[in-house]
C-alpha positions in Angstrom: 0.0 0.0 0.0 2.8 1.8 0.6 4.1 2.2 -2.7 1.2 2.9 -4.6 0.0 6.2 -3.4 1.8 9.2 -3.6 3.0 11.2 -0.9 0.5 14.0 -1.2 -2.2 11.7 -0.9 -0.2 9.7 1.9 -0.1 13.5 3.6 -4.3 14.2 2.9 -5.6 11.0 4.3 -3.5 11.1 7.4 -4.5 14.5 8.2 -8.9 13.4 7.7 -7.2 12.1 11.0 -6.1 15.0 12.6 -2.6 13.4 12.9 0.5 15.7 13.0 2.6 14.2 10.0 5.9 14.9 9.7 8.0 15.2 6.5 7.5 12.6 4.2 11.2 10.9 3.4 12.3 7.4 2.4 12.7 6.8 5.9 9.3 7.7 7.5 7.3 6.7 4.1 6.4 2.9 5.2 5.6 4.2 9.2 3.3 6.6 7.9 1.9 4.2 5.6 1.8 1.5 8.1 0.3 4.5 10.5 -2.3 5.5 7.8 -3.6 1.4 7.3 -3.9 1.2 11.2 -6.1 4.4 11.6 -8.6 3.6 8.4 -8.8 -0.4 9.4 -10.2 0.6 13.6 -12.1 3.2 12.1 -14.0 1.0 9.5 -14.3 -1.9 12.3 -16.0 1.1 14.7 -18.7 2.4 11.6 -19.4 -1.8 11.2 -20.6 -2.1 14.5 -23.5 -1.0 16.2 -23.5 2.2 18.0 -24.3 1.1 21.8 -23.6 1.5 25.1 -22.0 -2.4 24.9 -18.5 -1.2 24.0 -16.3 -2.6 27.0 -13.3 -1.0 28.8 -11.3 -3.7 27.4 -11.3 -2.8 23.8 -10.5 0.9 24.8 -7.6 -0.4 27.2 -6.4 -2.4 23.8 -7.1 0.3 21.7 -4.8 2.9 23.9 -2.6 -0.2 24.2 -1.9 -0.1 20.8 -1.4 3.2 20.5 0.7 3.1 23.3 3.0 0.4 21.0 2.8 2.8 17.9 4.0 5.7 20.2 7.2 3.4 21.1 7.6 2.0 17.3 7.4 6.0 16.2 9.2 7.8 19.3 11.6 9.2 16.8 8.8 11.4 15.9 8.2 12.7 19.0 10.1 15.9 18.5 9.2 17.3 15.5 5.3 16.6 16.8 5.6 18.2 20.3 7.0 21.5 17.9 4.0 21.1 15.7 1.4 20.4 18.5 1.9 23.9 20.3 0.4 25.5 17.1 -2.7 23.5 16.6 -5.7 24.5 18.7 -6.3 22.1 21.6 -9.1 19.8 21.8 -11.2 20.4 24.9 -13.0 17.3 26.5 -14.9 17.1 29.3 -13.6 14.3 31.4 -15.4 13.5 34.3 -14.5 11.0 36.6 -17.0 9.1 38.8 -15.8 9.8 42.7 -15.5 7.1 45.3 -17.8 9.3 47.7 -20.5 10.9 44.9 -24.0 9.9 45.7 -24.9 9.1 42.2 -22.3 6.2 42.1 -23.1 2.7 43.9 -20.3 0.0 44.0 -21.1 -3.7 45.0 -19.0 -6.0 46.2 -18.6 -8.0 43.1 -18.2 -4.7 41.0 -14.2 -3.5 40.9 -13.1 -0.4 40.9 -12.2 0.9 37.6 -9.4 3.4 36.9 -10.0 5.7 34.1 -7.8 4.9 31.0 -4.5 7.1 30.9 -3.9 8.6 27.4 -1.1 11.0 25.9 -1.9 14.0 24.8 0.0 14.0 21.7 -1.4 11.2 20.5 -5.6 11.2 21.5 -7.6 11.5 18.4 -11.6 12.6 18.2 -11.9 8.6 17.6 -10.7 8.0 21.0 -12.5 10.8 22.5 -15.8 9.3 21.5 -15.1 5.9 22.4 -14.3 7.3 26.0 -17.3 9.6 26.1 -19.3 6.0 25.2 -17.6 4.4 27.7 -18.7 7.1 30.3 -22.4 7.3 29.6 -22.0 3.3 29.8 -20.8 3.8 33.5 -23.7 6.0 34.2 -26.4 3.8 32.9 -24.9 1.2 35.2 -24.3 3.1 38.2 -28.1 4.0 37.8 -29.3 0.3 37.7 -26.7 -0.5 40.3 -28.8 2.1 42.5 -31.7 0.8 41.8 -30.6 -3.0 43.1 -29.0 -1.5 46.3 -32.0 -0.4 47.2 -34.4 -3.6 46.4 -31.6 -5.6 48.3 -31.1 -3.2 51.3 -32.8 -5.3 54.2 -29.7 -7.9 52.9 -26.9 -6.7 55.4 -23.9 -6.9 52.7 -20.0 -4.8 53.9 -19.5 -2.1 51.4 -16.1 -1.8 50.3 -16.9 2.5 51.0 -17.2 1.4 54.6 -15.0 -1.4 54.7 -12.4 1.0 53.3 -13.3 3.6 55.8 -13.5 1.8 58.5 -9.5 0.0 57.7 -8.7 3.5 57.6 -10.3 4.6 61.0 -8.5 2.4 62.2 -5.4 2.6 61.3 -4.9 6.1 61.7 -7.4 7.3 64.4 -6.1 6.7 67.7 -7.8 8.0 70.8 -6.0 11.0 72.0 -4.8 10.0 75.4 -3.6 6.6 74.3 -1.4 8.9 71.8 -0.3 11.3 74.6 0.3 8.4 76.7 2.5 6.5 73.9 4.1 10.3 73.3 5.5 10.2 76.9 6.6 6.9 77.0 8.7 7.4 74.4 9.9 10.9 75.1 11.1 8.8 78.6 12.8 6.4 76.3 14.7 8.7 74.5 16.1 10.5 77.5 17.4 7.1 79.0 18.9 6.6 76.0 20.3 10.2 75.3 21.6 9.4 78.7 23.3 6.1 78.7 24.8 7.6 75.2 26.0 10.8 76.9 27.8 8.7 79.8 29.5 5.8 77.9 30.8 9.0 75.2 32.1 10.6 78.5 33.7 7.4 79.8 35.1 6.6 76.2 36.3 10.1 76.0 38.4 9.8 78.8 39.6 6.5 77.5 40.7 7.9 74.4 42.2 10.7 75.7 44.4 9.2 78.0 45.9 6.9 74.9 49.9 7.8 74.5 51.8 7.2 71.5 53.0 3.4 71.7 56.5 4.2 69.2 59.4 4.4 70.9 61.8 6.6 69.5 65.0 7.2 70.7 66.9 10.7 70.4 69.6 10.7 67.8 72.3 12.4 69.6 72.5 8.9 71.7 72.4 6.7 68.5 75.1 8.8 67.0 77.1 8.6 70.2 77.2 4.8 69.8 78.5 4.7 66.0 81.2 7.1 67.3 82.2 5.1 69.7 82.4 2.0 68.0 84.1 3.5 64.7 80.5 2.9 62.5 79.9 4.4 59.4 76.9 4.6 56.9 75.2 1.4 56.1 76.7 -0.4 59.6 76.0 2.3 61.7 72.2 2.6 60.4 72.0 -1.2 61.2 73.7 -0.8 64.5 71.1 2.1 65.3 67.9 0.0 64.2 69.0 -3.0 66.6 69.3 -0.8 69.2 66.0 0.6 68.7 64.7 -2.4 68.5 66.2 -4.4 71.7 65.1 -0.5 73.5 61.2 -1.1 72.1 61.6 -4.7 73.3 62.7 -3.4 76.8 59.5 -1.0 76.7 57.2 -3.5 75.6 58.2 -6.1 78.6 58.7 -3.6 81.2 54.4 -2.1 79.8 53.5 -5.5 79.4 53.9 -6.4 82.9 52.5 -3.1 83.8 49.0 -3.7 82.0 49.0 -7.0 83.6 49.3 -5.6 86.8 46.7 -3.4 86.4 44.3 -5.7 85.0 44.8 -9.3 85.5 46.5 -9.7 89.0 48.6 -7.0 91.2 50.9 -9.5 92.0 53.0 -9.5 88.9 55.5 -6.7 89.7 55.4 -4.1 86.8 59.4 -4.2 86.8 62.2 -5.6 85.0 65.5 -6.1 86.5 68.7 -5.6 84.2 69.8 -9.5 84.3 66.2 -10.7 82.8 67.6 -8.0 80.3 70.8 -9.2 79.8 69.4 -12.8 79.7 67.0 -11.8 76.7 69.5 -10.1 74.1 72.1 -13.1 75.1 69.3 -15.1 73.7 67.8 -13.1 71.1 71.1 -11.7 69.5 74.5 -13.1 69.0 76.6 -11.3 70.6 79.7 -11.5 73.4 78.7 -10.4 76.7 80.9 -7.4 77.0 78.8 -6.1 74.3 75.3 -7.2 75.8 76.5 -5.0 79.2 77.6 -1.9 77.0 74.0 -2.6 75.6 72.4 -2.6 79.2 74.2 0.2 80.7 73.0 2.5 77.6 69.6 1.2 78.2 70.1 2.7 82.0 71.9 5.5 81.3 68.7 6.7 78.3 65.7 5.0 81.3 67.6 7.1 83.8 68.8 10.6 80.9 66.5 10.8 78.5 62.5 12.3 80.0 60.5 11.1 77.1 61.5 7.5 77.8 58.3 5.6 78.1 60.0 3.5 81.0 62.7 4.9 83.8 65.1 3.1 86.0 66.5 3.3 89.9 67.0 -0.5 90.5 64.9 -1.9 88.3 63.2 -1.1 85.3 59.8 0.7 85.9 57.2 2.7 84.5 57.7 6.2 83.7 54.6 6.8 81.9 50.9 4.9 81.7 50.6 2.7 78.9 47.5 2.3 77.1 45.2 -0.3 78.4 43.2 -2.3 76.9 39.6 -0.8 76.5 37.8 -3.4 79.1 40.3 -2.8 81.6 40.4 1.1 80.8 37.0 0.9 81.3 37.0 -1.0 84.3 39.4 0.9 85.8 37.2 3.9 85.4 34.6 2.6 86.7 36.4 1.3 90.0 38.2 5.0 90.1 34.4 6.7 90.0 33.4 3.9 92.6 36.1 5.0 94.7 35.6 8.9 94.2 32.1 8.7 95.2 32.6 6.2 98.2 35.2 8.6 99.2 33.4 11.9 98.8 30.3 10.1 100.4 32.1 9.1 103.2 33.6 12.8 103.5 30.0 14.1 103.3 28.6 11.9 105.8 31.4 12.8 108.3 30.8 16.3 107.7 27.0 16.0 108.0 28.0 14.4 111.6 30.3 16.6 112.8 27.7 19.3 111.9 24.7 17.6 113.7 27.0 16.6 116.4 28.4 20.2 116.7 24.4 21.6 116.9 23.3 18.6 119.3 26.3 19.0 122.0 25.5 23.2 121.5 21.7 22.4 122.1 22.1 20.5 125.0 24.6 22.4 126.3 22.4 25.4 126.2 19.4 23.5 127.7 21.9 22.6 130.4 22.8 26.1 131.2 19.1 26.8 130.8 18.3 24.5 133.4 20.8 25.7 136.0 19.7 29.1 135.6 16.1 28.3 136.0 16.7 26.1 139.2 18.9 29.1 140.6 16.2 31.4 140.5 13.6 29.3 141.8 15.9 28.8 144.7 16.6 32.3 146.0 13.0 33.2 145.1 12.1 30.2 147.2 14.5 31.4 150.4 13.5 35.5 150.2 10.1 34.5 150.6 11.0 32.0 153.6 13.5 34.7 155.1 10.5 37.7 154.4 7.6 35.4 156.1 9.6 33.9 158.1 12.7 35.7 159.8 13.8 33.6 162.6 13.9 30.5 160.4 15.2 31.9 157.0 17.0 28.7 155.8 15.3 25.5 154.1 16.9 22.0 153.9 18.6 21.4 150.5 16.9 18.3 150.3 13.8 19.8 150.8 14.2 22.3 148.4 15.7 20.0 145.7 12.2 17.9 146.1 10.0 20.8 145.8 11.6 22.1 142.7 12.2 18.6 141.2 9.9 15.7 140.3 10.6 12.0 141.6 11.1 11.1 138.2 13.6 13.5 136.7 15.6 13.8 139.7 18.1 10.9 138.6 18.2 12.3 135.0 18.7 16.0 136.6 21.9 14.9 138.9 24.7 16.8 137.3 22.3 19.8 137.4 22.0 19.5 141.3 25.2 19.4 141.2 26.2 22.4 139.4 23.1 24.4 141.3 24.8 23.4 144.6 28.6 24.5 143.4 26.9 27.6 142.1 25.7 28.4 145.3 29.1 27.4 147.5 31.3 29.5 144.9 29.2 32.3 143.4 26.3 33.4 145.6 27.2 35.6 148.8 23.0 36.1 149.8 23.3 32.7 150.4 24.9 30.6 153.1 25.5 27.1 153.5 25.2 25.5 157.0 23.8 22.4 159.2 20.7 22.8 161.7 19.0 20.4 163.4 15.6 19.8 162.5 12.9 17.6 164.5 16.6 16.2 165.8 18.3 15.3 162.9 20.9 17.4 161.2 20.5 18.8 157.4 22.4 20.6 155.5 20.9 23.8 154.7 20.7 27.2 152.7 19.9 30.6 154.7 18.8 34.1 152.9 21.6 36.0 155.0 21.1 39.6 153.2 19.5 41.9 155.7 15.7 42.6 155.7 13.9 45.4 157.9 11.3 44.3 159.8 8.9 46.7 157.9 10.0 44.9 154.2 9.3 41.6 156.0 5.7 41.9 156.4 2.8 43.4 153.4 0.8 44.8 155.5 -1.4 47.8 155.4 0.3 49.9 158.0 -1.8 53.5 159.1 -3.1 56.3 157.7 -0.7 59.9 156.6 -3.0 62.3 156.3 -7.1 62.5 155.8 -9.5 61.4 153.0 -12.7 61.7 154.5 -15.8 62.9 153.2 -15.6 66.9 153.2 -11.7 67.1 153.5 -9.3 68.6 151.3 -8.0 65.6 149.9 -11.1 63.9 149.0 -12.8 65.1 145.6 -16.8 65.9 145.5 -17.8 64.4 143.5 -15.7 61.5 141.8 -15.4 62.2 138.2 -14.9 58.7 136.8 -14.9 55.1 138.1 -11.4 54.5 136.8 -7.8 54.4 139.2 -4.4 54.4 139.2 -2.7 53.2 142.9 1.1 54.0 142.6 3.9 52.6 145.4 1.6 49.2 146.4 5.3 47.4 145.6 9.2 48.1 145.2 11.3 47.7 141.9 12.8 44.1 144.0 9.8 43.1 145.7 8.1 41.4 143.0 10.2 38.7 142.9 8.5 35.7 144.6 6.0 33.2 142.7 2.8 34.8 144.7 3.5 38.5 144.6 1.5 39.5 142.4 -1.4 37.7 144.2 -0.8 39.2 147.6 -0.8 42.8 146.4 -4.4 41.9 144.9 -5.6 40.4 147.7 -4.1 43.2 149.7 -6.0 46.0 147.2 -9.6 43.8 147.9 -9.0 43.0 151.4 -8.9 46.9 151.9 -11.4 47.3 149.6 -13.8 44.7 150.5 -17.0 47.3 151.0 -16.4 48.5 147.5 -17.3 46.5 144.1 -13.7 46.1 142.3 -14.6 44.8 139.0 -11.1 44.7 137.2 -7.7 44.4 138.5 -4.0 45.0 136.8 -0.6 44.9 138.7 1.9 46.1 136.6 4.8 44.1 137.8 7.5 45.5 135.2 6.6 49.4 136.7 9.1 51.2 138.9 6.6 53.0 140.4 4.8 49.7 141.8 1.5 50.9 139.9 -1.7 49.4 140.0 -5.0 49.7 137.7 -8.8 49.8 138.9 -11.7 49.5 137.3 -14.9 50.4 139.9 -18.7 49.5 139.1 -19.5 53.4 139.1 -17.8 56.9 139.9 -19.1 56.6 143.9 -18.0 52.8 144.2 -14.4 54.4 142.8 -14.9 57.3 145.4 -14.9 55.0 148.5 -12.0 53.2 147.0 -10.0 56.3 146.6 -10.3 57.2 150.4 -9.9 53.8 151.6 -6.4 53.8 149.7 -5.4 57.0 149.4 -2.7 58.3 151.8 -2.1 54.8 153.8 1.2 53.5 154.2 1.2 49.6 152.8 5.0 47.7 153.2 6.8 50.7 154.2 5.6 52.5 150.9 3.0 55.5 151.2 0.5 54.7 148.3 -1.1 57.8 146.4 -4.5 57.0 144.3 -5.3 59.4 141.7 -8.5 59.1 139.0 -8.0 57.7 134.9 -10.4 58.2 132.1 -12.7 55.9 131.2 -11.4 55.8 127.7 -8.2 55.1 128.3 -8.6 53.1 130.9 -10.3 50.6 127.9 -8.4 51.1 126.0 -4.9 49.9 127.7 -7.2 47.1 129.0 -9.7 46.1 126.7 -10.8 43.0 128.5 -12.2 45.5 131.4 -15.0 46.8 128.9 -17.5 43.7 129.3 -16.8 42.6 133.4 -19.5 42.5 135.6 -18.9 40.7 138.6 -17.1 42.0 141.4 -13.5 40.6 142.6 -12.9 39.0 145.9 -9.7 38.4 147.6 -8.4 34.6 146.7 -8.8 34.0 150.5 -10.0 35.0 153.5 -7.6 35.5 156.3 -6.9 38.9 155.0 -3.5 38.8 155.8 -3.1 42.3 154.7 -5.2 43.9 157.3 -3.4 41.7 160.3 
């Protein structure tokens, strides 16, 4: 066919094919031709049959197949096409693919899921076009059937590959959130351990690797020139002589290190020495040589150990060390480990005996200072104890030390508190002049005793009210018509020493209502830090504070004469606000008003 049309025919009924054809050559003639019998034979086969939605996916998927092969037979073409296809008008399609979600298309479980058919753009053809457009409305009629069957067979509970495909999906890749935070921390915790063991074994190997020292031995030439001198050597015989001394000095090395790693890491009772005859015995065996020579060799071995300060090993009586080897990695390792194991035993056990010392320090302060406490306290109590005796009591002021030791300590404590009699009684022989040891005879039996020896009037001895000064009678001069408020202040009821004993403060009350007792006191305050031995009343009204002012007022009480003047209401709250809300009157805490005897 080829050869009997002409080329300008060849040209016209490729082109009633919308092809791009090329120059027509000898070489490209029979492709075209071939081209040109392939395009009129499919489309007389597609005008023969009948035009129905029956044309299956198949025969498109040939058809582009075998366009697909024409593409490969004619790929030489390609270029010149791509330049002639930018020039032709494109031809516009509408290509709509079905979606796996769209509501109009239905897919069974026996129906697969068909791809639409790739094509090349340089190559489609209107042919093609129409055969996929076919192939679509096809599709459509089916997907509208398929519907229709879904719905008849509905109450028929079949898996959908939609859902199925969902639902592999869901759960593959949906995860409830705190399982995935959960997982997230775990490994976050993971990777730090790791991070960490890797941070601590590239610590350790660093200081492995850094420790490592040269293992060549090299010895200076000044000394290897020394020994050709001295033996006459020249040139090739002195160089030899040279590189056997190096050599028998790098076998010295290597024994004397050798022993020295297995010292460190195999036992530690292989000395990490050699001697010079294990020396001299292994060049005798390892070189042939006279033994005058073999010294020389020996001595020069000392002389560099001893001379020369880069030499790997030293010498005093023996071979030795002069600077670490490398270890093996295990036993560098090791031997790390052990040195850390050591470093924080030792700093632990440093730590602890500081923390001990320091408790120890703050315990034996502590109780010392409770000791000292102790004394103190028991001192006071004591001469509180005997001014009281000596002031109530002036013809007997002494108390048994026994006595007095158990009425200040319980039965129980007295056995724990020993050493603090002790010091309290030493205290009182060496330190305290008011107070005199002695023995009296009591009920007849002789104690030891303490006696108040500073003098004490006889006025001071008793707290008595003692007489009037001057008048405060109704319609004197010194007793105020009428009384302005129902607050007072008593001044000089006690001296700036005489508040001393345990009770004080309860006999100048009882003294106050005992000389009071016609009046209604309903508050009470003894200022017991006041120089002035002051004392604060609170009256049930201006009148009841009236009679109380000229029962106190101008009588002498313990040698003192007490003065009574009158305090605002307001401020008299106000110092004491507890005072606002009494109602009930005081009474003396007994009744054998001593005050008043």
């Amino acid at each position: 066919m080829g050869e009997s049309i002409s080329d300008q025919e060849l040209r016209r009924r490729l082109l009633t094919f919308n092809t791009v054809v090329p120059p027509v050559t000898d070489s490209t003639r029979r492709l075209l031709a071939r081209k040109l019998a392939d395009l009129e034979s499919r489309h007389s086969s597609q005008i023969d049959s009948p035009k129905s939605n029956d044309i299956s996916l198949i025969n498109v998927s040939n058809w582009n197949h075998s366009a697909s092969e024409d593409e490969d037979k004619n790929s030489y073409l390609f270029t010149e096409t791509r330049k002639f296809s930018n020039k032709l008008p494109e031809i516009q399609t509408e290509k709509k693919k079905p979606r796996l979600y769209d509501s109009n298309v239905s897919l069974t479980p026996r129906e697969p899921i068909f791809r639409s058919p790739r094509s090349n753009p340089v190559t489609e053809t209107p042919y093609a076009d129409q055969a996929i457009q076919r192939w679509k409305e096809k599709m459509m009629n089916q997907s509208q059937t398929d519907n229709i069957n879904v719905s008849n067979t509905s109450q028929f509970d079949f898996p959908s590959p939609v859902s199925s495909i969902y639902s592999q999906n869901s759960r593959r890749y949906i995860q409830p959130t705190q399982q995935r935070h959960l997982g997230n921390g775990y490994t976050r915790n993971t990777q730090y351990i790791i991070l960490l063991f890797i941070g601590f074994f590239v610590v350790i190997f660093g200081l492995y690797f850094t420790s490592i020292q040269s293992s060549t031995v090299v010895l200076p030439p000044g000394i290897l020139n020394s020994l050709c001198a001295k033996k006459n050597l020249e040139g090739f015989d002195c160089e030899t002589e040279q590189e056997r001394v190096q050599k028998l000095y790098s076998s010295l090395v290597s024994q004397v290190q050798d022993k020295y790693i297995k010292n460190q890491c195999e036992t530690s009772d292989i000395e990490p020495t050699v001697d010079a005859q294990t020396i001299f015995e292994y060049i005798s065996t390892h070189e042939n040589l006279p033994s005058r020579e073999i010294e020389e060799l020996v001595e020069l071995f000392k002389s560099i150990a001893k001379t020369y300060s880069d030499s790997p090993i030293g010498f005093d009586t023996t071979f030795n060390i002069n600077i670490q080897p490398n270890l093996p990695i295990l036993c560098a390792v090791k031997n790390i480990f052990t040195n850390m194991f050591y470093l924080i035993l030792w700093l632990g056990i440093v730590s602890l005996s500081l923390i001990s010392l320091y408790f120890g320090i703050c315990y034996m302060t502590t109780k010392s200072e409770k000791h000292k406490h102790e004394v103190n306290r028991l001192v006071e109590n004591i001469i509180d104890l005997l001014k009281q005796h000596a002031q109530y009591r002036p013809n007997e002021g002494y108390l048994p030390i026994i006595h007095i030791r158990d009425q200040l300590i319980p039965p129980n404590e007295r056995q724990t508190k020993s050493k603090i009699w002790a010091e309290v009684e030493q205290y009182f022989t060496e330190s305290e002049s008011r107070v005199r040891s002695e023995i009296q005879q009591i009920d007849g039996e002789d104690f030891q005793v303490w006696r108040w020896v500073q003098p004490m009037s006889p006025v001071t001895a008793k707290k008595i009210w003692q007489g009037q000064a001057f008048e405060t009678t109704d319609g004197s001069m010194n007793s105020p018509q009428p009384s302005p408020t129902s607050c007072l202040k008593i001044r000089h009821m006690f001296g700036p020493d005489s508040m001393l004993g345990v009770d004080c403060e309860l006999r100048v009350r009882d003294a106050i209502l005992e000389k009071c007792e016609s009046t209604e006191v309903l508050h009470l305050s003894v200022d017991r830090n006041s120089q002035e031995g002051c004392v604060y009343v609170k009256c049930a009204s201006p009148t009841e504070a009236g009679k109380a002012y000229r029962q106190l007022h101008g009588f002498w009480y313990d040698g003192k004469l007490v003065t009574v003047k009158f305090l605002r209401l307001e401020r008299y709250h106000q110092r004491f606000p507890d005072a606002v809300s009494v109602t009930v009157p005081l009474t003396p805490s007994n009744n054998e008003k001593r005050s008043l005897q």
